[in-house]
C-alpha atoms as one frame of an Amber mdcrd trajectory, in Angstrom:
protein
  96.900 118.950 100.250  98.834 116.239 101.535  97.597 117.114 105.192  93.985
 116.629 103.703  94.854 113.182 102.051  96.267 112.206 105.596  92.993 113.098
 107.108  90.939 111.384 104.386  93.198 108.403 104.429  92.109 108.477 108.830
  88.575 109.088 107.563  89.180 105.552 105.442  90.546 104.225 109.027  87.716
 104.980 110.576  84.824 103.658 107.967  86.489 100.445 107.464  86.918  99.862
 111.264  91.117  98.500 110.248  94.371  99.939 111.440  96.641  98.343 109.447
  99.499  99.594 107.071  97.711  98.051 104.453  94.227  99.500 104.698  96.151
 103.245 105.409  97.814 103.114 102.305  94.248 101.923 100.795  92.718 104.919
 102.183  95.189 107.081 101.245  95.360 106.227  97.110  92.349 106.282  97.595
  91.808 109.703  98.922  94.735 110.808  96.718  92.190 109.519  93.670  89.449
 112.025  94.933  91.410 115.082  95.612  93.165 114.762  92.206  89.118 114.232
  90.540  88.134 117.510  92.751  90.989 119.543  92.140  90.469 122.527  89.744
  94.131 122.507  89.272  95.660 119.316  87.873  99.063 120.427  87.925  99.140
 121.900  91.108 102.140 120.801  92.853 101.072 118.507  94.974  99.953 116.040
  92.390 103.333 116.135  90.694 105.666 116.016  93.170 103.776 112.649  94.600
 103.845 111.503  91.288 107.321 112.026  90.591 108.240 110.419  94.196 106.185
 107.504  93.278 108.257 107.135  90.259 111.543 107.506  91.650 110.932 105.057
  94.322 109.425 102.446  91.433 112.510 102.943  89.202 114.873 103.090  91.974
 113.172  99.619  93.313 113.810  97.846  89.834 117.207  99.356  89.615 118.148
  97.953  92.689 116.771  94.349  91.740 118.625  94.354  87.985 121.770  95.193
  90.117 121.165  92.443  93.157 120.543  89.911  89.667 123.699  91.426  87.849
 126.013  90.815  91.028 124.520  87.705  92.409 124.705  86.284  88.957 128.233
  87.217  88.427 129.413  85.812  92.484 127.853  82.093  91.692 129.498  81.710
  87.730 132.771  80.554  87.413 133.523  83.466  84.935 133.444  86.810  86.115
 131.879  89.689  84.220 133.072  92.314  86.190 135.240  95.731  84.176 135.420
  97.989  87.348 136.228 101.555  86.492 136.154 105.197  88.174 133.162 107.205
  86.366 133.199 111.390  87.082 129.623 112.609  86.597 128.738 116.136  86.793
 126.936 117.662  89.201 127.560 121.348  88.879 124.318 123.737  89.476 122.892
 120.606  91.846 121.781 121.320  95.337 123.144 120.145  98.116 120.349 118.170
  98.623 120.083 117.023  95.077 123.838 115.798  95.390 123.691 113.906  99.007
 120.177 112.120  97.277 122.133 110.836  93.987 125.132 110.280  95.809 123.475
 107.904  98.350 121.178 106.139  96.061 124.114 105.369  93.676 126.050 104.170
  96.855 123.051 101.662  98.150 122.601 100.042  94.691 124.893  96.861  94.920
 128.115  97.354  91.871 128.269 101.172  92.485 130.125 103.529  95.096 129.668
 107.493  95.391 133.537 107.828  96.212 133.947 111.925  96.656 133.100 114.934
  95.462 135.675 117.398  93.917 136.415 120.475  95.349 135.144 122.575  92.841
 131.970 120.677  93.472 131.761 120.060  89.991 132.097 116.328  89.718 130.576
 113.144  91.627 132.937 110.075  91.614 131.604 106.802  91.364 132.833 103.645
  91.177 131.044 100.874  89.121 132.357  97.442  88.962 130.479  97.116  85.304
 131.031  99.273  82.677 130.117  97.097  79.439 131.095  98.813  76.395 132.621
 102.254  77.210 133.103 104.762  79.922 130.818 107.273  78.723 127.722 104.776
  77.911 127.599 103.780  81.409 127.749 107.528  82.627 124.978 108.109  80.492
 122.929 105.270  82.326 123.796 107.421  85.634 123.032 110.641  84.301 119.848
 109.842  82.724 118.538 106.913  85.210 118.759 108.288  88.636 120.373 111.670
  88.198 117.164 112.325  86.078 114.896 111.634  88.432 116.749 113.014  91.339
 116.370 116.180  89.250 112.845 115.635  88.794 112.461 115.240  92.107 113.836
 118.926  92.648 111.821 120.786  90.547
C-alpha cells in the first residue's frame, strides 16, 4: 500500500507539472485520502501504522516545544525552577527496537537524558532536570507520553 501511495503521490507530480516537497506531500495525503476511501479494509495495517506515526511525530513535535519553553524560560529568570532527579522506568518485555526509539527520543527532548540501561534489561534510566511534585508523577508522564506511543508504534 504504501508503494501505491508513492506512485499516486508521482502520479500527483506529474498532473500538477511541480516537483517540490510541498506538492509531494500534497499528492501523497492526498492519495493516502483515496486509498483509505477504496479500501475494503479500514483497519488494514497500513492505515494504522501511518496513523499512529503521524501521531507520534505530532506529539513528539509539541513535546519537544513545551520542553524548549520550559528550559528557555527557566535559563533567562533569575529564579531557577529546576528539581533534577534520576527516574528508573521499566522497560521489560520491550524490543530492542522499542527501547533504542524511547531511549533516544527521551534523550533529544531538551531537560531529559536516557542515562543506561540495567543489566537485567529491566529498567531505562533517565535523568530529568524537572520533576514537579513527586518522582512517580513525572514517571507517569514518561510512561504514558512517549513510552505509549513508542508502544503504539510497535504493535
Amino acid at each position: 500500500m504504501l508503494l501505491i501511495n508513492i506512485l499516486l503521490a508521482m502520479a500527483w507530480i506529474a498532473i500538477t507539472g511541480r516537483l517540490t516537497a510541498v506538492n509531494f506531500l500534497e499528492g501523497f495525503v492526498l492519495s493516502y485520502a483515496v486509498l483509505w476511501f477504496v479500501a475494503p479494509d479500514k483497519r488494514s495495517r497500513y492505515f494504522t501504522h501511518l496513523r499512529r506515526r503521524i501521531a507520534f511525530v505530532l506529539y513528539f513535535l509539541w513535546a519537544l516545544l513545551k520542553a524548549n519553553l520550559r528550559v528557555a524560560y527557566d535559563v533567562v529568570t533569575i529564579t531557577h525552577y529546576m528539581r533534577p532527579a534520576v527516574i528508573a522506568l521499566p522497560i521489560g518485555g520491550k524490543s530492542d527496537d522499542e527501547v533504542a526509539l524511547l531511549a533516544n527520543t527521551i534523550t533529544l527532548t531538551p531537560g531529559t537524558l536516557s542515562l543506561a540501561i540495567s543489566h537485567d534489561q529491566k529498567w531505562l534510566y533517565v535523568h530529568t532536570m524537572y520533576v514537579d511534585e513527586d518522582i512517580e508523577k513525572a514517571k507517569q508522564e514518561i510512561i504514558e507520553g512517549l513510552g505509549a506511543r513508542v508502544q503504539g508504534l510497535f504493535q
